[in-house]
C-alpha positions in Angstrom: 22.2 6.3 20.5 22.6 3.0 18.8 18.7 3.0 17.6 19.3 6.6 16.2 22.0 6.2 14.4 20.1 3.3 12.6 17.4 5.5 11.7 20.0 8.4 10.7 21.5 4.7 8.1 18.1 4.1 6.7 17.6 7.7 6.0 18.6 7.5 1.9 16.8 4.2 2.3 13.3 5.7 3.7 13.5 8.9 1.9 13.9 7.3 -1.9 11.1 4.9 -1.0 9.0 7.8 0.1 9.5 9.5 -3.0 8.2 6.5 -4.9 5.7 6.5 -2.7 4.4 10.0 -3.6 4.7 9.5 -7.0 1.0 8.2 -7.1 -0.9 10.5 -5.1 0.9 13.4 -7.4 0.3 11.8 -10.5 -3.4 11.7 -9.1 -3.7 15.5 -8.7 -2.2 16.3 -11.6 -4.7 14.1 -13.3 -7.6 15.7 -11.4 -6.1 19.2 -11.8 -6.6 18.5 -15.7 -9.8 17.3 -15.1 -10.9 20.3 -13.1 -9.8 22.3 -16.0 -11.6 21.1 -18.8 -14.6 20.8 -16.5 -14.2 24.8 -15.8 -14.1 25.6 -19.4 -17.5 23.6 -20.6 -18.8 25.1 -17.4 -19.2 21.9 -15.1 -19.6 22.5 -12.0 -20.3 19.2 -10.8 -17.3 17.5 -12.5 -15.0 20.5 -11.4 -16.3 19.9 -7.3 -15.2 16.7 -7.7 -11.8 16.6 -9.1 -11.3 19.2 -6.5 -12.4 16.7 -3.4 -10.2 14.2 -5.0 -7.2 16.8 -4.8 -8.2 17.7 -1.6 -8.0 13.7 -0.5 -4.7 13.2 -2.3 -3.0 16.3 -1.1 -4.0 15.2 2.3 -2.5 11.7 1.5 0.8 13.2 0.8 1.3 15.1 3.7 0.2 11.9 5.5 3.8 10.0 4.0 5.7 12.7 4.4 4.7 13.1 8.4 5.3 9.1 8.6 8.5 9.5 7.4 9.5 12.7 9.7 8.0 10.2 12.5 10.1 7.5 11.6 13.0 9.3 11.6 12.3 11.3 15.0 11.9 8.1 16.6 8.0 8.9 17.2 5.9 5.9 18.0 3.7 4.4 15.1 0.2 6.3 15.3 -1.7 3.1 16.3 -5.5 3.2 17.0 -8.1 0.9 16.4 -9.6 0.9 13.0 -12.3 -1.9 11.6 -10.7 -3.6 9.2 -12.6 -3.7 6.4 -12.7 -0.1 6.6 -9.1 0.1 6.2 -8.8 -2.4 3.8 -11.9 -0.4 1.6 -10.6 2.8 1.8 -7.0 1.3 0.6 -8.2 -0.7 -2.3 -10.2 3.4 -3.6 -6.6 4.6 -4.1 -5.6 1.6 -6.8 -9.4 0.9 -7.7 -9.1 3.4 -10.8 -5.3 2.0 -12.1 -6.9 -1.7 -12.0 -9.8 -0.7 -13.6 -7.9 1.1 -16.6 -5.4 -2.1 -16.9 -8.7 -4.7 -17.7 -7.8 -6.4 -14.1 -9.9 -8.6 -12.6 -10.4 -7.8 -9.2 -11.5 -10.7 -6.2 -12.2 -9.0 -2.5 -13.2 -11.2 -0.1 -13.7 -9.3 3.2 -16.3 -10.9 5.6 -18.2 -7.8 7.2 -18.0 -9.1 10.7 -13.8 -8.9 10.7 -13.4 -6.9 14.4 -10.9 -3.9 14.9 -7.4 -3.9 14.9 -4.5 -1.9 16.2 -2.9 -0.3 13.1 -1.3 2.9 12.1 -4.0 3.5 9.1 -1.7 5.3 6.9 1.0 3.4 6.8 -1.4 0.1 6.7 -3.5 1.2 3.6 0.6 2.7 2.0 1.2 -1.1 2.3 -1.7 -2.5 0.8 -1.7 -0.1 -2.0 2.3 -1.5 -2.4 1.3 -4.9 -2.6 -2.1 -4.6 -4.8 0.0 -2.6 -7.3 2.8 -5.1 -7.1 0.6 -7.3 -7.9 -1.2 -5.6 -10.7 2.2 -5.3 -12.2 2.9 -9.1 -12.1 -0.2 -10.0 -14.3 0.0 -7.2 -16.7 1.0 -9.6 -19.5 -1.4 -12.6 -18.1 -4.3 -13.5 -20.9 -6.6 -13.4 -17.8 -5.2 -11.2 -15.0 -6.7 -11.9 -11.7 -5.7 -10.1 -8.3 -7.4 -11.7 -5.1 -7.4 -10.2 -1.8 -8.6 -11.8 1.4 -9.1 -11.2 4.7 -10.3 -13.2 8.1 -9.6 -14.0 11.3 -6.5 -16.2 11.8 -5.7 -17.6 15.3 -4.8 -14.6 18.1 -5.0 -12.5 14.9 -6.0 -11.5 11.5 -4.2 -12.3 7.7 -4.8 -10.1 4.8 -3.8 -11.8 2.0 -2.9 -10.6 -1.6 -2.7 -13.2 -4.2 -2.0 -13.0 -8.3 -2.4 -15.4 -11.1 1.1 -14.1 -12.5 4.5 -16.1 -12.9 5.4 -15.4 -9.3 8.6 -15.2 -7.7 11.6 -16.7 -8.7 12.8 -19.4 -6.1 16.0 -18.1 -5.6 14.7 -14.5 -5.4 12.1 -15.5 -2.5 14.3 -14.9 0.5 15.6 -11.8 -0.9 12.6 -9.8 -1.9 12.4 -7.6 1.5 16.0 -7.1 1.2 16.7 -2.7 0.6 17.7 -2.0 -3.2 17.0 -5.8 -4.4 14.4 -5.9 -6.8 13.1 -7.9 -10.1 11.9 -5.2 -12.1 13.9 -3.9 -15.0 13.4 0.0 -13.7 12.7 -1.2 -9.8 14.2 0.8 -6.9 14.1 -2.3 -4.7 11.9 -0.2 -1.7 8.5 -0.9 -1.8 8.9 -4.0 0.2 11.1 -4.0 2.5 9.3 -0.3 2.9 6.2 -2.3 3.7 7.9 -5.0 5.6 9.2 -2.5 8.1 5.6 -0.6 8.3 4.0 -3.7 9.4 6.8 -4.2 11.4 6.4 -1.3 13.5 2.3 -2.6 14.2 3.5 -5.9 15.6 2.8 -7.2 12.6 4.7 -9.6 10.0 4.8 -9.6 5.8 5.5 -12.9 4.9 5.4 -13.9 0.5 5.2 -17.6 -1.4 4.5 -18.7 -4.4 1.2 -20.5 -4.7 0.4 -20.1 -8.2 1.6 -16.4 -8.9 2.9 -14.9 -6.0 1.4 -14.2 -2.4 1.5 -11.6 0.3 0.6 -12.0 3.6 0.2 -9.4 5.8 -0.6 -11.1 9.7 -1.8 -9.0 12.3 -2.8 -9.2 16.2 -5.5 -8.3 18.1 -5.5 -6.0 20.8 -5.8 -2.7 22.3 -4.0 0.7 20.7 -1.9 2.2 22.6 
């Protein structure tokens, strides 16, 4: 009873950070939906089959948030399965890939090839990494030289992904606040992103730590193991 009714409390909490959430994947239709227009009137086929797959993959992304949320909620168990991770972390980094692009930022990956499976619920795993690279992106939007690093290896009993920037990082008194609901440092924030993510990884035995080292640093820490 007690559990539900905290789920029923973070309701308004999890639904506005969903809707932020889906703001990208239907900005990203609507984007391709243009696309697929003009392509249709100068008669290209090829361009118009391909903003349609990318509707096709963001529509599917959609539904994907909204059935995490309904999960959540219902008390259903995170969908955890073994997934390589530099799979996960690839196909993650395709869904922000065309916003760093278009911002001139420079983009550092280093993801060893041999990094072994992990138990994660992908969806909610690739939402969070898409959170933090765009945080990120954010952060060094004003930098001379904006750089966004992401790393990934084997760490103990476990794995860290970790997503760095080159921006002005977080304020010291700020740092043990950041994954606190509603708090936030940006002028037209909602204050849900992270503790959104926090509570994702969370849910995959998992833990979201952030320091400043330079600009600001998230790391995501993971275990090994079997899915459930």
């Amino acid at each position: 009873m007690l559990a539900h009714a905290g789920r029923v409390n973070a309701l308004g909490e999890m639904a506005s950070g969903i809707a932020h959430e889906l703001a990208q994947p239907i900005a990203a239709m609507l984007s391709q939906s243009q696309a697929a227009k003009r392509a249709l009137a100068i008669g290209r086929q090829d361009i118009l089959e391909k903003a349609l797959d990318a509707n096709i993959r963001e529509a599917k992304r959609a539904g994907d948030i909204l059935g995490r949320m309904r999960a959540y909620i219902s008390g259903a168990p995170a969908d955890i399965k073994m997934v390589p991770l530099d799979e996960a972390i690839t196909e993650a980094m395709r869904l922000v890939e065309a916003d760093i692009k278009a911002r001139a930022i420079n983009l550092n990956m280093i993801i060893p090839a041999d990094l072994p499976a992990v138990p994660i619920d992908v969806v909610s795993f690739q939402q969070v990494i898409h959170n933090l690279v765009r945080n990120a992106a954010d952060a060094v939007a004003r930098c001379p030289s904006p750089l966004i690093t992401l790393t990934a290896g084997r760490e103990g009993d476990g794995v860290a992904i970790e997503v760095a920037d080159n921006g002005p990082g977080i304020e010291t008194g700020s740092l043990h606040r950041i994954f606190d609901p509603f708090f936030t440092t940006k002028p037209d924030g909602m204050g849900l992103g992270l503790p959104l993510s926090s509570r994702l990884i969370e849910r995959m035995n998992g833990s979201l730590e952030a320091h400043n080292d330079g600009g600001a640093t998230f790391i995501i820490r993971l275990p090994l193991g079997e899915a459930a």
